[in-house]
LUMDONU-847954 format. One line per 2 residues: number of its first residue (from 1); their letters; for each residue x, y, z of C-alpha. Coordinates in Angstrom, 3 decimals. Layout:
N
NUM	a	X:Y:Z; ... .
END
This chain:
580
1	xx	-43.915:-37.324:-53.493; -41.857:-40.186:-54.922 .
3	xx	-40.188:-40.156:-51.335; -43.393:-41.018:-49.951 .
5	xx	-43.870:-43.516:-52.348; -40.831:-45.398:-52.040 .
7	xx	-41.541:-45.760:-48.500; -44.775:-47.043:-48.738 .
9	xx	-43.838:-50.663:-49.144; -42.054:-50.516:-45.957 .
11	xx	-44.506:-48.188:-44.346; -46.991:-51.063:-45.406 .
13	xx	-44.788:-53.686:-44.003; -44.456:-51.807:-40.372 .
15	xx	-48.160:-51.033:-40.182; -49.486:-54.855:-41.355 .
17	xx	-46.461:-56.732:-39.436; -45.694:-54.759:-36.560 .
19	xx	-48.552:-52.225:-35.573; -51.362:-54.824:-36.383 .
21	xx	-49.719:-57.783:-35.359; -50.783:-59.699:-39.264 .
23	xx	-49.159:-62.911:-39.810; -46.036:-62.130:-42.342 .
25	xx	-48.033:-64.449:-45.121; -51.072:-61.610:-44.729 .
27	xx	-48.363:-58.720:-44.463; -46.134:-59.734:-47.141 .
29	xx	-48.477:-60.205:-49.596; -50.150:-56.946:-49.491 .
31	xx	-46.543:-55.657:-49.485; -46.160:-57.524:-52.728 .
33	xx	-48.944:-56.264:-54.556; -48.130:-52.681:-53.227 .
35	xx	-44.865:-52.804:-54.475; -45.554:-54.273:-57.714 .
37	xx	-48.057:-51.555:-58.616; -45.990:-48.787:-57.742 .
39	xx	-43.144:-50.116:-60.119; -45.465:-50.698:-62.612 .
41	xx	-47.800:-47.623:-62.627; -45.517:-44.787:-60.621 .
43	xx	-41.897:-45.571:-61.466; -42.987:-46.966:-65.034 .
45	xx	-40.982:-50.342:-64.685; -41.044:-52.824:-67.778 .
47	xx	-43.688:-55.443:-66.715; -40.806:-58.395:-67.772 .
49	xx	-38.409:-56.939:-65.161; -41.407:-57.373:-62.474 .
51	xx	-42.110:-60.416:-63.715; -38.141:-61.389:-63.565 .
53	xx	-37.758:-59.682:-60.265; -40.893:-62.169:-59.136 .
55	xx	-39.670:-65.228:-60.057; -35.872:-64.474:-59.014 .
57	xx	-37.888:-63.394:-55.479; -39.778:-66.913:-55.388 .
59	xx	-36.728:-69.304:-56.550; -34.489:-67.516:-53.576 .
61	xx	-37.325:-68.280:-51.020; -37.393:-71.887:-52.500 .
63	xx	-33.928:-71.848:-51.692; -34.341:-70.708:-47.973 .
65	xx	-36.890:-73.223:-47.098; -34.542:-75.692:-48.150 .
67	xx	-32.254:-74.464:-45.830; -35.347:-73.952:-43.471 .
69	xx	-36.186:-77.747:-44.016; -32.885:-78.926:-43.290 .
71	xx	-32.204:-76.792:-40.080; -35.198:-78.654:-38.399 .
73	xx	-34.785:-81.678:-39.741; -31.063:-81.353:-37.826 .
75	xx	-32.728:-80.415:-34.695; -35.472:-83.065:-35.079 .
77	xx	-33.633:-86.382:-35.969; -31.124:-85.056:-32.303 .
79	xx	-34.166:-84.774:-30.285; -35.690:-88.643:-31.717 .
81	xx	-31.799:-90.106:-31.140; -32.135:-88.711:-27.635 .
83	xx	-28.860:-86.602:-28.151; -29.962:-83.705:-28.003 .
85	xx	-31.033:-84.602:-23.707; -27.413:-85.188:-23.655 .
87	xx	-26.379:-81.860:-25.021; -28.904:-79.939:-23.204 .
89	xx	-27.633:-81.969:-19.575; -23.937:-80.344:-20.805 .
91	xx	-24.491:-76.398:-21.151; -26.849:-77.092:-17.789 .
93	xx	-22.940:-78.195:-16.292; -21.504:-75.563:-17.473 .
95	xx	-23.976:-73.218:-16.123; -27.724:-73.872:-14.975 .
97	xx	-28.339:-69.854:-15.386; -29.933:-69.185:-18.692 .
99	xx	-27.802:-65.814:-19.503; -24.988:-66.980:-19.327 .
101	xx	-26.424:-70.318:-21.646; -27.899:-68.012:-24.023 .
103	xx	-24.437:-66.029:-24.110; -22.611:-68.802:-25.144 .
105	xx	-25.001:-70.406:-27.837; -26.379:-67.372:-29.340 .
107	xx	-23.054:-64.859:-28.753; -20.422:-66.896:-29.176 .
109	xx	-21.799:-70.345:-30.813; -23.597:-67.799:-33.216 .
111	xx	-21.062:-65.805:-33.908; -18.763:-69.143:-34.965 .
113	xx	-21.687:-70.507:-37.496; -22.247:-66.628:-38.929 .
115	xx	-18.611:-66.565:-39.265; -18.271:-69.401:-41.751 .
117	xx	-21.168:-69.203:-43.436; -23.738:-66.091:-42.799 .
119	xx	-26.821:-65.667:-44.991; -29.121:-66.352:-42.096 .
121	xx	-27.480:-69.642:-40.988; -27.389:-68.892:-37.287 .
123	xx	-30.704:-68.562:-36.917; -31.368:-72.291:-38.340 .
125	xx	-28.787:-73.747:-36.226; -28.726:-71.828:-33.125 .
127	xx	-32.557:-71.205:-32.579; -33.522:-74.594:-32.622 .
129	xx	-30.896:-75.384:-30.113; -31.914:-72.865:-27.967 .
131	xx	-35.297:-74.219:-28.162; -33.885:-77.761:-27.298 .
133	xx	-32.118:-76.301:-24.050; -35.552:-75.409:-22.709 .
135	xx	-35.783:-71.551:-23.751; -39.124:-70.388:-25.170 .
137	xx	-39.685:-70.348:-28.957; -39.844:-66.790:-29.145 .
139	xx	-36.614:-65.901:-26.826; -34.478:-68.442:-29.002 .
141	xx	-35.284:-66.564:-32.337; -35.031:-63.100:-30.652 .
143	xx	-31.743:-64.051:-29.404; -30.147:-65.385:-32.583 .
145	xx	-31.466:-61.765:-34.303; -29.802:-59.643:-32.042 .
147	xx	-26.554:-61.532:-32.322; -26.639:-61.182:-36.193 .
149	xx	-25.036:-57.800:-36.167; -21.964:-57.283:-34.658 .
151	xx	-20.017:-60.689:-37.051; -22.101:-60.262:-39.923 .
153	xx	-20.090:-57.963:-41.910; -17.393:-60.702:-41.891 .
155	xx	-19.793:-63.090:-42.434; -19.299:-65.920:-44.837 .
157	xx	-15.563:-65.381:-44.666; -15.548:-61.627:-45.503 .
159	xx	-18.506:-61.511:-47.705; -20.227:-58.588:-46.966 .
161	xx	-16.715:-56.653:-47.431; -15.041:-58.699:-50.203 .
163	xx	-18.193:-58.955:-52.191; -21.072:-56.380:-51.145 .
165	xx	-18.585:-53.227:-50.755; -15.801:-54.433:-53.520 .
167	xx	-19.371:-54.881:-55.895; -20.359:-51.213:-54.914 .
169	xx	-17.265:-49.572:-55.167; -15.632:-51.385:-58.380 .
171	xx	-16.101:-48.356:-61.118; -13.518:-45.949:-62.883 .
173	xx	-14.843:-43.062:-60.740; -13.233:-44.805:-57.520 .
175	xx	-10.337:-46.130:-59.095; -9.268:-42.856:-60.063 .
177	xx	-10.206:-41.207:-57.316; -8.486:-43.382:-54.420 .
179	xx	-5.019:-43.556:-57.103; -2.125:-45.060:-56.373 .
181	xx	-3.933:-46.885:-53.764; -5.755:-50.351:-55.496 .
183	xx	-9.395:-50.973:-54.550; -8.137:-54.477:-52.641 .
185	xx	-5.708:-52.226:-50.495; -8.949:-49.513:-49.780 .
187	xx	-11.154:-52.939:-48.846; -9.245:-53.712:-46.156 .
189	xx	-8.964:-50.323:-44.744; -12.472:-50.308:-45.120 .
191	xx	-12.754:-53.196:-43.350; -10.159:-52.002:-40.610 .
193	xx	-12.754:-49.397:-39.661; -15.796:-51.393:-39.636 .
195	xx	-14.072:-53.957:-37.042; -13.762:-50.996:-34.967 .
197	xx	-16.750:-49.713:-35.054; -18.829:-52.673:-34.240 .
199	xx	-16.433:-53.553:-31.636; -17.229:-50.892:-29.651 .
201	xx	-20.666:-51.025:-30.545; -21.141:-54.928:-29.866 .
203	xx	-19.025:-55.042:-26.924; -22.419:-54.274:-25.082 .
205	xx	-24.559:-56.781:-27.251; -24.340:-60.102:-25.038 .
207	xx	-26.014:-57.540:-22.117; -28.521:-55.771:-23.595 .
209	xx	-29.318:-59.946:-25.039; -29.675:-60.381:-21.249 .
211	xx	-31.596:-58.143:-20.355; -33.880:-58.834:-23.479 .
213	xx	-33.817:-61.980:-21.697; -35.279:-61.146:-18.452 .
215	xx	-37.463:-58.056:-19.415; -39.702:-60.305:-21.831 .
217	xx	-39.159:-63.341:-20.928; -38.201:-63.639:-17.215 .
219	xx	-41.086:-64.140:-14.294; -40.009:-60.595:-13.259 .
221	xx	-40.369:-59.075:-16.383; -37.588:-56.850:-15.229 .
223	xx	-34.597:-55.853:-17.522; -32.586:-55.327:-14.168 .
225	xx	-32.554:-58.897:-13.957; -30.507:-59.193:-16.535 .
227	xx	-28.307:-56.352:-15.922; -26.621:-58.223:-13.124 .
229	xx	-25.113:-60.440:-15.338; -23.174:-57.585:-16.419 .
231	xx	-19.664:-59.007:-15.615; -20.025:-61.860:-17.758 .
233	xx	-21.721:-60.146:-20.457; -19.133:-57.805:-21.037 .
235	xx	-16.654:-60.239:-20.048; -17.905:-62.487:-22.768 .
237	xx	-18.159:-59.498:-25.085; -14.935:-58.656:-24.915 .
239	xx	-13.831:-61.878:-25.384; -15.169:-62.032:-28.766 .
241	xx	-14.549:-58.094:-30.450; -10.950:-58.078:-29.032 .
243	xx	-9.318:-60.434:-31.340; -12.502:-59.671:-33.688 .
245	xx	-11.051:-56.248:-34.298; -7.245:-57.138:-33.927 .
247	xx	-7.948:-59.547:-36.909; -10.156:-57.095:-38.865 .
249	xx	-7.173:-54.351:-38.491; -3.918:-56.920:-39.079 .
251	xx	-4.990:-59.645:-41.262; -8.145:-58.769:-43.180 .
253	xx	-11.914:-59.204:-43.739; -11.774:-62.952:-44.148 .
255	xx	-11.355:-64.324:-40.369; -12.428:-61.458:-38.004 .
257	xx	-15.729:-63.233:-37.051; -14.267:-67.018:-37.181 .
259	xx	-11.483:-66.073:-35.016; -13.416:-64.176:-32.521 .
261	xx	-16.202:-66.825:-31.722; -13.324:-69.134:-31.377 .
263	xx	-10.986:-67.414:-28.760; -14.029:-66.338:-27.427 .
265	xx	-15.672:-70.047:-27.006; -11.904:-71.142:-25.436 .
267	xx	-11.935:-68.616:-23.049; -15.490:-68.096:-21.661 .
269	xx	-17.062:-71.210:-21.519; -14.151:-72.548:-19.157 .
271	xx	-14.462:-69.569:-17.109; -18.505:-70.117:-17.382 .
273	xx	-17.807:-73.491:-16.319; -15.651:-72.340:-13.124 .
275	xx	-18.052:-69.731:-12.218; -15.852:-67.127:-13.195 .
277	xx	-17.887:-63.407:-13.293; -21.011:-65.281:-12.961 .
279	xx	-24.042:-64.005:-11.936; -24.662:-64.971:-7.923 .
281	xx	-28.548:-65.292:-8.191; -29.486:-67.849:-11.069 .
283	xx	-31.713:-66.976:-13.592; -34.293:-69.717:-14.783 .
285	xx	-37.718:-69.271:-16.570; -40.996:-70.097:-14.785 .
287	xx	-42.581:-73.378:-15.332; -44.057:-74.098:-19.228 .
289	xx	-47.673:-73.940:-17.897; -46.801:-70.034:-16.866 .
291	xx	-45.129:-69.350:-20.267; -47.465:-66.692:-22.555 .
293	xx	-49.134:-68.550:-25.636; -46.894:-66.481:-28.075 .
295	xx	-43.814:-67.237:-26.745; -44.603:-70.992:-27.632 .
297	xx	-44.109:-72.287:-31.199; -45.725:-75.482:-32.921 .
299	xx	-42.802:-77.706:-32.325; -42.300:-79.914:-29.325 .
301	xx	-40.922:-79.278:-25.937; -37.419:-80.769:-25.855 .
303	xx	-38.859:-83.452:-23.425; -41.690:-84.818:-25.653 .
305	xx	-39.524:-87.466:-26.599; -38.075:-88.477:-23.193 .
307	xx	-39.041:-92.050:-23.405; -35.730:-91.974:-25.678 .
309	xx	-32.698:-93.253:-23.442; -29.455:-91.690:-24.723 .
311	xx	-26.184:-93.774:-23.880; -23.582:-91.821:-25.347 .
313	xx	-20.668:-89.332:-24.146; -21.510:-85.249:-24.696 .
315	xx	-18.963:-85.023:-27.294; -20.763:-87.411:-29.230 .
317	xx	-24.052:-85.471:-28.464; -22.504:-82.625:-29.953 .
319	xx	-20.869:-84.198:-32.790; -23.126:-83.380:-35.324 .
321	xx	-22.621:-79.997:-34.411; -19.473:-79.705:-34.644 .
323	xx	-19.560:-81.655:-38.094; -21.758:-78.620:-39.462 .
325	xx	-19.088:-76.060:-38.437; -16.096:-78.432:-39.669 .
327	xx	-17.506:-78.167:-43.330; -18.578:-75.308:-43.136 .
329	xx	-15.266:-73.541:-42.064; -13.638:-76.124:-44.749 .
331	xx	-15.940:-75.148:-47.518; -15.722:-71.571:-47.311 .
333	xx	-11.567:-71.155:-46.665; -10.015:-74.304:-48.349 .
335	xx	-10.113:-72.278:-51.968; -9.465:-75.424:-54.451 .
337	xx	-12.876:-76.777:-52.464; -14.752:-74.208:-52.613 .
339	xx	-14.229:-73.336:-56.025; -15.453:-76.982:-56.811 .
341	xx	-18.630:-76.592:-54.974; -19.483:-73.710:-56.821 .
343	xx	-18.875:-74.535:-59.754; -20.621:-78.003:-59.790 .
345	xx	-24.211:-78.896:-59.339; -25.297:-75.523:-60.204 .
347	xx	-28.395:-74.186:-61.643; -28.647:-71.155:-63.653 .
349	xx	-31.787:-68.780:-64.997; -30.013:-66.278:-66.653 .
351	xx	-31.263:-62.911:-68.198; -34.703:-63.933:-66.617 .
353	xx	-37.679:-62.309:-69.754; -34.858:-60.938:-71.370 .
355	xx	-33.774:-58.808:-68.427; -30.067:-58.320:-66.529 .
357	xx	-31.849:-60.489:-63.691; -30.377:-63.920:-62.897 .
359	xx	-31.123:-66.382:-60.504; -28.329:-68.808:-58.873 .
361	xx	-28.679:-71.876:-56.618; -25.423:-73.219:-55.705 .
363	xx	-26.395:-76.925:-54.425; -23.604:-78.063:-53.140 .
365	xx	-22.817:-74.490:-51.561; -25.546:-74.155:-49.627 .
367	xx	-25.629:-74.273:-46.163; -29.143:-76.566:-46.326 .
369	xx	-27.016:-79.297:-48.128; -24.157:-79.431:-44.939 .
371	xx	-27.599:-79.213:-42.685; -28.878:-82.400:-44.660 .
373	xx	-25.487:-84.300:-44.745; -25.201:-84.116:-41.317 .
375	xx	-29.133:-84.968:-40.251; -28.390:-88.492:-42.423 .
377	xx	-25.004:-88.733:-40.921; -26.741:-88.652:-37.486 .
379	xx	-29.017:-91.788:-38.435; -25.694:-93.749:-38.585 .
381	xx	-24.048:-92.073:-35.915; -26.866:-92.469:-33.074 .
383	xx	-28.118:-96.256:-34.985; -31.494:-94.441:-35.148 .
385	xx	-34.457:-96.901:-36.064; -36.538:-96.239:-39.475 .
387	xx	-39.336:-95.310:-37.695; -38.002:-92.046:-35.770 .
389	xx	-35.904:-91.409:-39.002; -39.097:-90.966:-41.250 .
391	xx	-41.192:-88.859:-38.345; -37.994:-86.694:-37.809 .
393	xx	-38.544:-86.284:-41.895; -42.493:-85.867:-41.919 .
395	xx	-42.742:-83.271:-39.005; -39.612:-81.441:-40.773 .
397	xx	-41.786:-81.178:-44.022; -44.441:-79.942:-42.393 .
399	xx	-42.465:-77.012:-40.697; -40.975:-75.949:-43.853 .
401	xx	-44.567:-75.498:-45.844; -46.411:-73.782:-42.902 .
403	xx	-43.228:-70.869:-43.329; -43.875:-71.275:-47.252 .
405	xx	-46.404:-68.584:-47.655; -44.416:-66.119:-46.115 .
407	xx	-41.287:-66.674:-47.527; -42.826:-67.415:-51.148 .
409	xx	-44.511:-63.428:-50.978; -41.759:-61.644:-48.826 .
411	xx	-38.959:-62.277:-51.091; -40.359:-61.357:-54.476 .
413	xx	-41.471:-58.371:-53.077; -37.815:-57.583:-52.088 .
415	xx	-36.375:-58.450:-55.403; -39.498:-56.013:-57.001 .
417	xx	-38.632:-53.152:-54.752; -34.895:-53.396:-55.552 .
419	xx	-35.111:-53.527:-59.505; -37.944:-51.196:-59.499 .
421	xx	-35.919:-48.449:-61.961; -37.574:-47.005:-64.372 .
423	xx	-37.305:-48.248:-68.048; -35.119:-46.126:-70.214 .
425	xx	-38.113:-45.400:-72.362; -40.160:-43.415:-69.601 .
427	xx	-41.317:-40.445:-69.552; -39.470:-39.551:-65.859 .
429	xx	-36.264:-41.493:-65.053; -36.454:-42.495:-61.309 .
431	xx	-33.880:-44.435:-59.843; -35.318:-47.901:-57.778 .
433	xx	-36.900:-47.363:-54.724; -34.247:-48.167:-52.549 .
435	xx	-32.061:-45.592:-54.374; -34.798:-42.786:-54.352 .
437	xx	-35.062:-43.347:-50.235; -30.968:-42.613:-50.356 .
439	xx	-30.755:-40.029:-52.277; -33.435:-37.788:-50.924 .
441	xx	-31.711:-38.783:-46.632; -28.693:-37.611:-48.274 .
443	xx	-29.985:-34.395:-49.369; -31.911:-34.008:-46.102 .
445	xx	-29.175:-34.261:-43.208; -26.098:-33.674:-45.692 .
447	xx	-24.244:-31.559:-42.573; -24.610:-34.279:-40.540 .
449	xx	-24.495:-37.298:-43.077; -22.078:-39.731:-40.816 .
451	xx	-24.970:-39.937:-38.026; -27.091:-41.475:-40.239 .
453	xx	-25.385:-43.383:-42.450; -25.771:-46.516:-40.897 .
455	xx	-29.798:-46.567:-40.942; -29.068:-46.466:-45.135 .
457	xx	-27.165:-49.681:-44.671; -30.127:-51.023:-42.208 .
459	xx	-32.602:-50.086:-44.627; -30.666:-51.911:-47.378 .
461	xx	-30.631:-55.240:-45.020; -34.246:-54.624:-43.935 .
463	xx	-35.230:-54.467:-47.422; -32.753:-57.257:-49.074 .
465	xx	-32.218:-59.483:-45.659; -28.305:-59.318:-46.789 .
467	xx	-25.671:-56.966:-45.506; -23.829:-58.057:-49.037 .
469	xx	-26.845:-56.895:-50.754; -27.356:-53.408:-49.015 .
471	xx	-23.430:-53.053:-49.721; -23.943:-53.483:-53.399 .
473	xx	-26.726:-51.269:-53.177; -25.262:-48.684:-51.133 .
475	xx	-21.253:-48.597:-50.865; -21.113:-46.570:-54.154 .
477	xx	-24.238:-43.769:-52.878; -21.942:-44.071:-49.329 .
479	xx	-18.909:-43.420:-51.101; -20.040:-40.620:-53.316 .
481	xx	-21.964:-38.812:-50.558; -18.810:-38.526:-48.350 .
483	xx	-17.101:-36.744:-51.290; -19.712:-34.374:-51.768 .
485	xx	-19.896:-33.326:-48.294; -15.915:-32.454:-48.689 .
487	xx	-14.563:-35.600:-46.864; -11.285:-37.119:-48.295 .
489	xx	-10.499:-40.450:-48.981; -9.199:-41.729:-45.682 .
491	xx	-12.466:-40.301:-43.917; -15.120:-41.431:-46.394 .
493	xx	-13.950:-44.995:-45.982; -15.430:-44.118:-42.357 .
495	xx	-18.575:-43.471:-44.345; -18.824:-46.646:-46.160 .
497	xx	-17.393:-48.480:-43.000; -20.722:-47.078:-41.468 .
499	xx	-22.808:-48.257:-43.958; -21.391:-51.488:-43.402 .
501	xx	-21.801:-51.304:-39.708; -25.770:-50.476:-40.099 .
503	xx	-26.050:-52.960:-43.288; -25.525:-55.341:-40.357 .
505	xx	-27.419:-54.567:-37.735; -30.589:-54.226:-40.233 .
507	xx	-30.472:-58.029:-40.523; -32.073:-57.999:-36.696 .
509	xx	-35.242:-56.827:-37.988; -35.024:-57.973:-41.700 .
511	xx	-38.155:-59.256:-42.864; -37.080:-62.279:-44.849 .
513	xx	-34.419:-63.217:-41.925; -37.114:-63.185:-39.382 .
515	xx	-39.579:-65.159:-41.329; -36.891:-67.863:-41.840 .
517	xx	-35.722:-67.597:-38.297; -38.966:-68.161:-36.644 .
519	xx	-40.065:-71.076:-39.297; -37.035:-73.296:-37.559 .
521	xx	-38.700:-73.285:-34.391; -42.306:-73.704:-35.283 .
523	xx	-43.399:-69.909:-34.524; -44.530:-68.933:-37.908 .
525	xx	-47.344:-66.267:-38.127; -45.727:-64.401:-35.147 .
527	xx	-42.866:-62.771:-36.818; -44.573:-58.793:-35.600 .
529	xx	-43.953:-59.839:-32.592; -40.436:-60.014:-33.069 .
531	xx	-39.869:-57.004:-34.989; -41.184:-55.539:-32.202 .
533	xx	-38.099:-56.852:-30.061; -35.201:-56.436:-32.214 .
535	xx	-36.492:-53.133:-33.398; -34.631:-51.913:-29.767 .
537	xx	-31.045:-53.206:-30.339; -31.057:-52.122:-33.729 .
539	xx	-32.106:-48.601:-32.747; -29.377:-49.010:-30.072 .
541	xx	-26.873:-50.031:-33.242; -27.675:-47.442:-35.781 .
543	xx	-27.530:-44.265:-33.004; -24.276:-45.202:-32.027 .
545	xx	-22.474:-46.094:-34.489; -23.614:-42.832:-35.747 .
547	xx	-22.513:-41.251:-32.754; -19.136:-42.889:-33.371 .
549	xx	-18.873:-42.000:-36.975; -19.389:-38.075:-36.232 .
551	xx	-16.577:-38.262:-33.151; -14.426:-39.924:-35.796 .
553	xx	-14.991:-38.056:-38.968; -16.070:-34.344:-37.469 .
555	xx	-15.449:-33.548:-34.149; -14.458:-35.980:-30.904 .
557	xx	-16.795:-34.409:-28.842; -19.199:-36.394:-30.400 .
559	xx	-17.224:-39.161:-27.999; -19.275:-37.834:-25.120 .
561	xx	-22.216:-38.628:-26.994; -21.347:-42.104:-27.556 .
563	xx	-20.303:-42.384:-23.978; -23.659:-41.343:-23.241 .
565	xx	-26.292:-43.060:-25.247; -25.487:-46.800:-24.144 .
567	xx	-25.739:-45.559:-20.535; -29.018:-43.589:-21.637 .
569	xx	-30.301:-46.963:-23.181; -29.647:-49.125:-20.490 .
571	xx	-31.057:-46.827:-18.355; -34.367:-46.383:-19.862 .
573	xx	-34.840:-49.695:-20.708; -34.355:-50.954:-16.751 .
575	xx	-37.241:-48.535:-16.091; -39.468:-50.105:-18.138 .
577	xx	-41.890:-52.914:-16.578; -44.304:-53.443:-17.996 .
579	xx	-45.164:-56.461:-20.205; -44.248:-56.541:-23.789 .
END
């Protein structure tokens, strides 16, 4: 019964959001109250760490519409300089065919920014480029979800490793169990394993993102369509998860994603550029007046300001750009700066109504403040006049409230779900929901725990919109459950590799990361439609990595299986037609 009820927040979620189609402002705030009164009334929760978990919830959404704000304002002060008709006239030279564009901003561009920063950032700088380039609302926000798996477990320079698993695994019990061996030394095995994993796993990403492309999105509505970019795809896939997991096995958790998007960008986008593995047949979208209503979101078309005349080189298009990814690769690996940033201009709630809760906002830290520098930086850059400056500002604003009442309800509910233990004076001791969910998967499909691993470490990013969070959540429960099941040491860092693995491929369909993802590109009050999307390369993520983790840890003819289900995927998804 208290299975059931764990689940019924999310249950709630799937049926308002996805099955119903309800904006994420109606969904989320049923969610909300749902949640709330099941801590309070069925797991017996002290009302103060509700109310703590509430207002942690609502000053972490305050802190993504900032980033929210900033992401459009970025996109909006380019298109009023007329720069960002200059950028969009240079990925239509490198290729007019908008695979092998969407391949290189969401894949490999995406891969660069979630590299250096994470915590959702690709989606605020790569959607609304996307959009820029011409691709519909929806398709831009789809694409920058799917990509958000494969480099976010080295997102943020290692984050998700150094800090989610380290957090989850730093207690005597593991210490003494994993002896001589220290807990930095098991990290980066840990972290050896996961490269692996989504290497093979991602490899296949940039295709299945094409034929996303053209099944949805394309005139033909045919996933074939984009199966014939296959060359490239893989091409371009392997360009990234080759020295992805070379890094990830010889150097460490730190630079796997970084260094991947960047050999990756050097070698595909001059091979792009020559034609090299490109698709014969080019693949455009029909004309805007064709497009479906919800592809479209409340911003602009990225000629609505094409009475603006742009003068200036490509490289100078793009230089705000490639400002954003200089600090932010600067900020997170030069250690004397970030340490400053941190540690200055911070603000502090601790011990929220007396409980262990405690809100941060790192100012200076946050990726919303490099967004901001840049957008003013670009007034100077592009001598912009006052009068586009303040409407680039105005329309910005106006983004960033409309995704307010989604945000503002979605993440307190995530923060009440996840300190939803009972208090110590109750009459039954339940662990928080999240934990209850765990426990009773584990004791379900114990024989066969490795296969399904990886949808505890989705549910944890589903729930929390962090792989680092569903770590801290779940490394330990990962860790533990191996042992029980009688794996050693060496194979139940597989485990928790796993849970890494599906920890990042839940932030495709997490709740909070799609709410901020569509709010950069005006499609607020659509984000079902989404879920409905991403759902399929998750599903795709979790099953074989899975598959993977049983040929690994059990038995390699589990291999076969693995061998199998991608061509079983593609398969099934190039017979399907009809519209979405």
């Amino acid at each position: 019964m208290h299975t059931f009820l764990a689940l019924m927040p999310i249950i709630v979620v799937f049926a308002l959001l996805v099955v119903m189609r309800l904006p994420a402002k109606i969904a989320m705030s049923v969610a909300y109250v749902v949640t709330a009164l099941l801590a309070l009334f069925v797991w017996q929760a002290p009302f103060n760490q509700i109310a703590a978990a509430t207002t942690n919830g609502v000053l972490t959404a305050i802190n993504v519409l900032f980033i929210v704000f900033t992401a459009v304002l970025l996109l909006n002060t380019l298109k009023a300089s007329g720069a960002i008709n200059v950028i969009r006239q240079g990925f239509m030279d490198i290729s007019p065919d908008r695979r092998v564009q969407m391949i290189i901003v969401a894949w490999l561009f995406g891969c660069l920014i979630e590299g250096s920063t994470g915590w959702g950032t690709p989606s605020a700088v790569g959607a609304p480029l996307l959009l820029a380039l011409g691709f519909p609302a929806m398709a831009s926000v789809m694409a920058m979800l799917v990509i958000q798996s494969t480099p976010v477990s080295y997102g943020a320079v290692g984050t998700p490793i150094l800090l989610g698993v380290k957090t989850g695994l730093d207690n005597e019990t593991v210490h003494s169990a994993i002896a001589p061996m220290q807990l930095s030394d098991y990290l980066i095995q840990i972290g050896g394993n996961v490269g692996v994993i989504h290497a093979i796993i991602g490899t296949l990403i940039p295709l299945i993102l094409c034929g996303f492309l053209t099944r949805f999105f394309g005139e033909k509505r045919s996933f074939t369509e984009g199966l014939k970019a296959a060359p490239f795809a893989i091409f371009a896939g392997l360009a990234f998860t080759i020295p992805y997991a070379l890094t990830a096995k010889l150097v460490g958790p730190e630079l796997p994603s970084l260094l991947g998007a960047v050999v990756g960008l050097a070698i595909v986008v001059p091979a792009a550029k020559a034609g090299f593995l490109t698709p014969k047949e080019t693949f455009d979208f029909a004309a805007r007046d064709k497009w479906e209503q919800d592809w479209l979101g409340t911003l602009p078309p990225p000629d609505a300001n094409s009475e603006t005349k742009a003068n200036f080189s490509l490289l100078k298009a793009f230089s705000p750009y490639l400002l954003v990814i200089a600090i932010l690769v600067a900020t997170r690996t030069i250690a004397p700066l970030k340490d400053w940033l941190n540690n200055h201009a911070v603000i502090v709630f601790s011990d929220l109504f007396g409980t262990k809760i405690t809100s941060k906002t790192q100012l200076l830290y946050s990726p919303g403040t490099v967004l901001l520098l840049v957008s003013i930086v670009c007034i100077f850059i592009f001598a912009m006049k006052g009068d586009s400056v303040k409407e680039s500002w105005k329309a910005s604003g106006k983004t960033m409230l409309a995704a307010a009442p989604a945000l503002l309800f979605s993440v307190p509910m995530v923060q009440v779900f996840i300190n939803s233990a009972s208090a110590p004076e109750a009459a039954t001791q339940l662990l928080a929901m999240p934990q209850v969910l765990a426990h009773s998967a584990a004791d379900l499909f114990e024989s066969a725990w490795p296969l399904f691993a990886a949808w505890i470490g989705a549910l944890g990013a589903f729930i929390a919109g962090s792989n680092t969070v569903s770590n801290m959540m779940f490394a330990n429960f990962q860790w533990s459950t191996a042992l029980q099941i009688g794996l050693d040491n060496h194979l139940a860092a597989y485990v928790v590799a796993l849970q890494a693995v599906g920890g990042a491929a839940g932030n495709m369909i997490s709740v909070h990361n799609v709410v901020a993802a569509c709010a950069v590109v005006g499609m607020v009050n659509k984000e079902g439609l989404i879920i409905r999307k991403t759902i399929i390369a998750m599903t795709y993520y979790a099953i074989q990595a899975g598959l993977i983790g049983m040929a690994i840890i059990f038995n390699p003819v589990w291999w076969v299986g693995a061998v199998i289900w991608p061509i079983l995927f593609l398969t099934v998804m190039s017979k399907t037609g009809a519209k979405a």
